[in-house]
N, C-alpha and C positions, 0 to 999 in steps of 0.2 A: 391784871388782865382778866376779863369777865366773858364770858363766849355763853353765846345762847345759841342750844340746837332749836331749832325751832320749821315747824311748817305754817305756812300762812295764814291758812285755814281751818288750823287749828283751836279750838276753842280752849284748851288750857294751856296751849302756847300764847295766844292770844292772851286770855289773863293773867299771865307772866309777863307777858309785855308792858301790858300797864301796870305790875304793880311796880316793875323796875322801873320803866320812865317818872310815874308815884315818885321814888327814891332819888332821883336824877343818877340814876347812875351811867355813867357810858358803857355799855358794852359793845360785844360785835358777836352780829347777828350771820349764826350761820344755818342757810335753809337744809331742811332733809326735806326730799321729795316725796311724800308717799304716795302719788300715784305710780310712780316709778317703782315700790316699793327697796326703796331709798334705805328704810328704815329698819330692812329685815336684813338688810348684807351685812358682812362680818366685820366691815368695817364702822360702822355705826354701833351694831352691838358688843362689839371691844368696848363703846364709854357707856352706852346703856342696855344690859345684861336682855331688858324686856323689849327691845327696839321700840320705844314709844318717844313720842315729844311729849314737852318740854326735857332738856336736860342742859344743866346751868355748869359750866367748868371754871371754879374760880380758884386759882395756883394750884391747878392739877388736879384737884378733888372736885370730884364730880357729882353734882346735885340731884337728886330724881326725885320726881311726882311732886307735880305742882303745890297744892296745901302745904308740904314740909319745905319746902323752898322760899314759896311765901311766908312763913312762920320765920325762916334763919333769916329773912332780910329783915322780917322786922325787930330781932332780936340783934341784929350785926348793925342795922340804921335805925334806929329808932326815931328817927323824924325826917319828913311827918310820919303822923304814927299812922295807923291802918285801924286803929284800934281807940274806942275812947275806953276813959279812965276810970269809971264809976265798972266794978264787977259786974250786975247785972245787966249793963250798957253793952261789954264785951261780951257778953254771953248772947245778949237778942242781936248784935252781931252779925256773930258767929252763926249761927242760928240760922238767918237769913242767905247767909253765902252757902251754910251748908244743906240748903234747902234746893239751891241751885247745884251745889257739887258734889251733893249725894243721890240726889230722890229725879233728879230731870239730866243732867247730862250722862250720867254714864251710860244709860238706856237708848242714845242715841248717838254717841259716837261712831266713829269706823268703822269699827270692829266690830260693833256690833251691828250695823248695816250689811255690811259686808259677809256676817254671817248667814244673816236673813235672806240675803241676795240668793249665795253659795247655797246653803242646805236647805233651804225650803223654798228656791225658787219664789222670790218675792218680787214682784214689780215694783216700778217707781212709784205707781198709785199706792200701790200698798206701804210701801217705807215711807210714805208722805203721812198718810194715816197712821201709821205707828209711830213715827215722832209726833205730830201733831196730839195725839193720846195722851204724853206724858208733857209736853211744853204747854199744854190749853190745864189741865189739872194741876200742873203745879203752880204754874203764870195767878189762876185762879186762887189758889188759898195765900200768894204770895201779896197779888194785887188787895185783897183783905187785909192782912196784916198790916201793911204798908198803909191803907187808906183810916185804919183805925188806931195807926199808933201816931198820940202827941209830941212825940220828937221825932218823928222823917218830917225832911225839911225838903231844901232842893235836893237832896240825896237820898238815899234809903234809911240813916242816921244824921238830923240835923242839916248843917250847910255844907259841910268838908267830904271828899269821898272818901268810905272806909274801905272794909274787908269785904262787904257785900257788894258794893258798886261793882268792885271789880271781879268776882265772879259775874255778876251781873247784866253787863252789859256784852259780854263775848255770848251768855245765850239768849239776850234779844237779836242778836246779830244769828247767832245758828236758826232762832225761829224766823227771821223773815226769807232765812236761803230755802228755809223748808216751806214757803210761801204761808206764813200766818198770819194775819193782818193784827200787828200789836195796839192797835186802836181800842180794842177793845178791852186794854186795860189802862185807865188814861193816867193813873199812876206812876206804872213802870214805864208807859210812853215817856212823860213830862220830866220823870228820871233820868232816861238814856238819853235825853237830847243835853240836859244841862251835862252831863260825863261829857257827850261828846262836843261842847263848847270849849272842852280844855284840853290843850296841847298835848296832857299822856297818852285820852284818849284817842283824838285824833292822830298819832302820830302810831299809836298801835294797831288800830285797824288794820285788817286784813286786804285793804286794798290800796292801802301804803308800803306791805312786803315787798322786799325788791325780789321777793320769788311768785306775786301775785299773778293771776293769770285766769 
């Protein structure tokens, strides 16, 4: 038995979603609400200490923070891989995802909106513009990468989706909620469409959640 906590709308629940559907696995999908702040009662932080989503419970042990959870699927299922086979291959990768899930989401998640909100009195305009800052400068040096490297194919590596994909396409999905018009990188555009032609991604989508709204 596989259990995913998971919020809808969340962008590393979100890529947890696809990399497990990736794997075929069956799970069961169970939402935490955080606008209800779901995610801070005692009973949520009984299986994840930081109340955060993603949190994966597979025979009792329970999985936290998405990159290590992804890493144990692909070391528990190894096909398909997420991962090609040549070193330097896994490494520009890696690279790629962790360009998306180091250097641009964490700066606009929740928490930290929600910060900005709370103690400095931030408006909408403003947390529009402050994510916009970091998804338009990272979009930018990723959209280069991507357009000058010989092996992105229909994906970000070759024809199959990897590690990158699926960081990937959860923050083209946060940039257009923060209204960014991803046209202008017609790379990661022509990217996210081919993800989202296949069944893991479309079935992970955050407007597939049976908690969407």
């Amino acid at each position: 038995m596989i259990e995913l906590f998971t919020f809808f709308r969340s962008g590393t629940s979100h890529r947890l979603r696809i990399a497990l559907a990736l794997k075929g696995l069956d799970v069961d999908h169970i939402p935490v609400d955080l606008r209800t702040e779901e995610h801070s009662k005692a009973s949520y932080t009984a299986i994840h200490p930081q109340g955060l989503v993603p949190a994966l419970k597979v025979d009792q042990k329970v999985l936290i923070q998405s990159p290590a959870i992804i890493e144990w699927l692909e070391e528990t299922y190894p096909e398909p891989s997420f991962l090609p086979k040549d070193l330097f291959d896994r490494q520009y990768v890696r690279s790629l995802a962790s360009l998306v899930g180091c250097d641009i989401h964490p700066v606009n998640n929740r928490r930290i909106l929600e910060y900005l909100r709370g103690n400095f009195n931030a408006n909408e305009e403003q947390i529009l513009l402050w994510c916009a800052s970091w998804i338009v400068s990272g979009f930018d040096a990723l959209e280069t990468i991507l357009a000058n490297d010989r092996k992105s194919g229909k994906f970000c590596f070759g024809d199959h989706p990897t590690l990158a994909d699926i960081y990937l396409v959860p923050q083209v999905e946060s940039a257009r909620r923060f209204k960014i018009d991803i046209c202008r990188w017609p790379k990661i555009q022509a990217i996210d469409e081919m993800c989202l032609s296949l069944p893991a991604f479309i079935n992970a989508a955050p407007s597939k959640q049976k908690d969407a709204s």
